[in-house]
Structures are given as structure tokens and as C-alpha cells.
KENU-254123 format. One record per residue (C-alpha): residue in three letters; x, y, z; residue number from 0. Coordinates in steps of 0.05 Angstrom, whole numbers, plus 5000, padded with zeros to 4 digits. Example, Ala and Ser with C-alpha at 12.3 -4.5 7.8 and 13.67 -1.06 7.14 Angstrom:
['ala'; [5246; 4910; 5156]; 0],
['ser'; [5273; 4979; 5143]; 1],
***
This chain:
['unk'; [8117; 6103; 2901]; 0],
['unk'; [8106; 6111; 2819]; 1],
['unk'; [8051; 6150; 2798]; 2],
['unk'; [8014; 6097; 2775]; 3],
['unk'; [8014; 6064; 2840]; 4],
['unk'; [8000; 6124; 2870]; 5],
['unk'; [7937; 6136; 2832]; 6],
['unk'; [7908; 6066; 2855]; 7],
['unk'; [7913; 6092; 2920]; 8],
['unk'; [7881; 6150; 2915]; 9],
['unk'; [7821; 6106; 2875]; 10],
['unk'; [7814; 6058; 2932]; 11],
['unk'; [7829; 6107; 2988]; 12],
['unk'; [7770; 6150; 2958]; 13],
['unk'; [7723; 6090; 2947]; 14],
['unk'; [7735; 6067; 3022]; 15],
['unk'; [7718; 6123; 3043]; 16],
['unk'; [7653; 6143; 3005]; 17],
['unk'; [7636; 6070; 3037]; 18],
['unk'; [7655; 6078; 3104]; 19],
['unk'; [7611; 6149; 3104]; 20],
['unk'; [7559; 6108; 3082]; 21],
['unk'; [7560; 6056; 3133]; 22],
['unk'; [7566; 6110; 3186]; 23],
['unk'; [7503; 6149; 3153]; 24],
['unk'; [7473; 6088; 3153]; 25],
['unk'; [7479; 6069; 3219]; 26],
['unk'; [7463; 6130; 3248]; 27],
['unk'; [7398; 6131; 3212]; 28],
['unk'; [7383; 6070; 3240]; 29],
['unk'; [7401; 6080; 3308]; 30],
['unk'; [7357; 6141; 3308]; 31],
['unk'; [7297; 6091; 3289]; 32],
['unk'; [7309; 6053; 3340]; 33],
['unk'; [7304; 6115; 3389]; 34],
['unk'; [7245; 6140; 3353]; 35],
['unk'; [7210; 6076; 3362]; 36],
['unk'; [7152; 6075; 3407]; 37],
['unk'; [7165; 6020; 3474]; 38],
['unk'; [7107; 5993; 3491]; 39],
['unk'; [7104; 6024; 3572]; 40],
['unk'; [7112; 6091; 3532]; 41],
['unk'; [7038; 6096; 3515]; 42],
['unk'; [7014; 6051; 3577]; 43],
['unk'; [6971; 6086; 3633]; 44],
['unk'; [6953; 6049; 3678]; 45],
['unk'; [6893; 6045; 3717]; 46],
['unk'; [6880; 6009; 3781]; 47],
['unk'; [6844; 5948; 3740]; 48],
['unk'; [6922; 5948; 3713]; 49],
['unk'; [6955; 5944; 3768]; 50],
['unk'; [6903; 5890; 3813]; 51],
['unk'; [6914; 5844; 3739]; 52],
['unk'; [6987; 5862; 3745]; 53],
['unk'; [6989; 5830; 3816]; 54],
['unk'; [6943; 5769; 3784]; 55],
['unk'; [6989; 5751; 3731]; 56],
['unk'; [7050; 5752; 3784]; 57],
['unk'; [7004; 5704; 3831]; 58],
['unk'; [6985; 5647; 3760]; 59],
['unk'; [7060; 5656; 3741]; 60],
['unk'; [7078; 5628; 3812]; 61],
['unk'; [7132; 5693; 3820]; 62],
['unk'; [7116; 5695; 3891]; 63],
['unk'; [7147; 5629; 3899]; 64],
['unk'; [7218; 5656; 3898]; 65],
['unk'; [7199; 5732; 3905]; 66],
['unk'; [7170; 5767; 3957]; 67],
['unk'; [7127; 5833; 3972]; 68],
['unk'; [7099; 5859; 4033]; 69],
['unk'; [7131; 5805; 4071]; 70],
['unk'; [7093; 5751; 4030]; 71],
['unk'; [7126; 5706; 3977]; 72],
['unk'; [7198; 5658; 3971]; 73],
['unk'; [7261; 5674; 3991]; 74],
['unk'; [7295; 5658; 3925]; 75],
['unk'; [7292; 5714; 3891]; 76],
['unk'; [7306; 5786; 3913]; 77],
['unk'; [7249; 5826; 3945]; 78],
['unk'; [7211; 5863; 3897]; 79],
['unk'; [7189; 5915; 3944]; 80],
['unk'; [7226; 5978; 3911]; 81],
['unk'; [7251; 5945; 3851]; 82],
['unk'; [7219; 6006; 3807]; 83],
['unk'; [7256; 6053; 3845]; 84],
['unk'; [7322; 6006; 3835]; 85],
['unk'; [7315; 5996; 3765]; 86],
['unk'; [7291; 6032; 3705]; 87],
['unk'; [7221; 6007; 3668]; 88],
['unk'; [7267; 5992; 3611]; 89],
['unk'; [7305; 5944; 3657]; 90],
['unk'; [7248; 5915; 3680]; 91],
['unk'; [7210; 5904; 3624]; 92],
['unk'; [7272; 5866; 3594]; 93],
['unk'; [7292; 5825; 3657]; 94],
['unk'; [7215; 5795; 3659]; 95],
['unk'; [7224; 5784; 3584]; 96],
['unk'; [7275; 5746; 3579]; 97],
['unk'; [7323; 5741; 3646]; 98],
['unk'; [7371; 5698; 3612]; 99],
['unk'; [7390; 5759; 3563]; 100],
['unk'; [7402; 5800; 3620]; 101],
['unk'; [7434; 5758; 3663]; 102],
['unk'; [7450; 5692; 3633]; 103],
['unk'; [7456; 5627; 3684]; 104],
['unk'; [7397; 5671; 3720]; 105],
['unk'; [7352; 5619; 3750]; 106],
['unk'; [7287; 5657; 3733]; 107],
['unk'; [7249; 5619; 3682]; 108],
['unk'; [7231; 5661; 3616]; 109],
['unk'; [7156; 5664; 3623]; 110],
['unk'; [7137; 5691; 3549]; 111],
['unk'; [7087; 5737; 3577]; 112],
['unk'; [7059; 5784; 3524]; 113],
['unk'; [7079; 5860; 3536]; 114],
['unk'; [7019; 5879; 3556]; 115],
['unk'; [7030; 5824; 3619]; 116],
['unk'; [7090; 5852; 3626]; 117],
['unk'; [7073; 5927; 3641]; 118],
['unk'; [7015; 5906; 3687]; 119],
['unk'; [7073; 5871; 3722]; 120],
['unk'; [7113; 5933; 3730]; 121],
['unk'; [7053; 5979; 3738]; 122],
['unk'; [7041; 5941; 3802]; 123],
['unk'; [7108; 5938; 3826]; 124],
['unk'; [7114; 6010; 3821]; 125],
['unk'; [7060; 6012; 3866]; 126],
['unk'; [7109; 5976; 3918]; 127],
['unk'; [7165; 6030; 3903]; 128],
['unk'; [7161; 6046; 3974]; 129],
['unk'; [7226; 6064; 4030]; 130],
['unk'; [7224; 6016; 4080]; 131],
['unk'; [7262; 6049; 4140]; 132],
['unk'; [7279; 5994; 4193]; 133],
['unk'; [7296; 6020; 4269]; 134],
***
């Protein structure tokens, strides 16, 4: 290797990687937004007025056509007794979403409920986080 040749490769060596700390600053940066970004059940309390709404919008959306609760609803879908203690809010929150993200060929229909819908939805069904112990 000449010196010349040499020095081009110390120029672009040295440019690449001022870039690629950039992109990694960068990206860290905005992974950390992301983190720092509020999520809408964050901030949510819910009251029993929630939770009674949470159970309405489940009833107009027809989910107890495939799920069930309390022994009351379709076969379909899985049971929904428990499913907060099963799965995280987070995973709830974005399998009512949008259930073909999650899990695409799902058969759940995408309902575009607003968030708000949403964490009623989950507010309730952590009221049916219960152990069911069978004999």
C-alpha cells in the first residue's frame, strides 16, 4: 500500500466513522424518546364508570360473539377471563388495536377503537384477572 493510498484510507476510514457515531448517537436519542413518551394507559385511572363503559363497548363491538367471560360469550376466540394476568397492558392495548400487526392471518377484525375505548376495554378485563381453580 503507497502512501498515497494509504492516506485515502485513513480519510474515508475517519469519515465513516464520525458517521456511523452519528447514526448510533442518533438512534439512541431517539430510542430514548420513544421510552420517554407517555402511553396512553400510563396516565389512565380508572373508575368504575370505566370499567361498566369498558364492558359496553366490548357488548356494541359484538366481542362476545367469539370471546367469552364469566361463562358468557362465543367460543371462537380464547376466554378472556385472565387475559390481564396473561398478557401485559402493552400487549393488550396493541392486540385490540390492530390484531393483524400482532398476529397477522388473526381472524379478529381491527375495530379502530379510539385509545380511550381501548383502556376501558382492558380496565374491565383486569377486573376479570381472576384464578379459576377447577376440582
Amino acid at each position: 500500500m503507497t502512501s498515497e493510498s494509504l492516506l485515502v484510507f485513513v480519510k474515508f476510514g475517519s469519515a465513516f466513522l464520525a458517521l456511523l457515531f452519528v447514526m448510533i448517537i442518533a438512534n439512541s436519542l431517539a430510542g430514548g424518546a420513544d421510552q420517554a413518551a407517555e402511553t396512553p394507559w400510563k396516565k389512565f385511572n380508572p373508575t368504575a364508570a370505566d370499567i361498566h363503559d369498558g364492558r359496553q363497548i366490548m357488548e356494541r363491538n359484538g366481542c362476545f360473539s367469539c370471546h367469552s367471560i364469566d361463562g358468557f360469550g362465543g367460543q371462537i376466540g380464547p376466554r378472556l377471563d385472565g387475559a390481564a394476568r396473561r398478557k401485559s397492558t402493552e400487549d393488550l392495548f396493541l392486540w385490540i388495536k390492530s390484531p393483524g400487526d400482532v398476529k397477522p392471518g388473526t381472524r379478529m377484525p381491527q375495530y379502530n377503537l379510539p385509545d380511550a375505548s381501548m383502556i376501558k376495554i382492558i380496565s374491565y378485563l383486569e377486573t376479570k384477572d381472576t384464578v379459576e381453580v377447577k376440582p
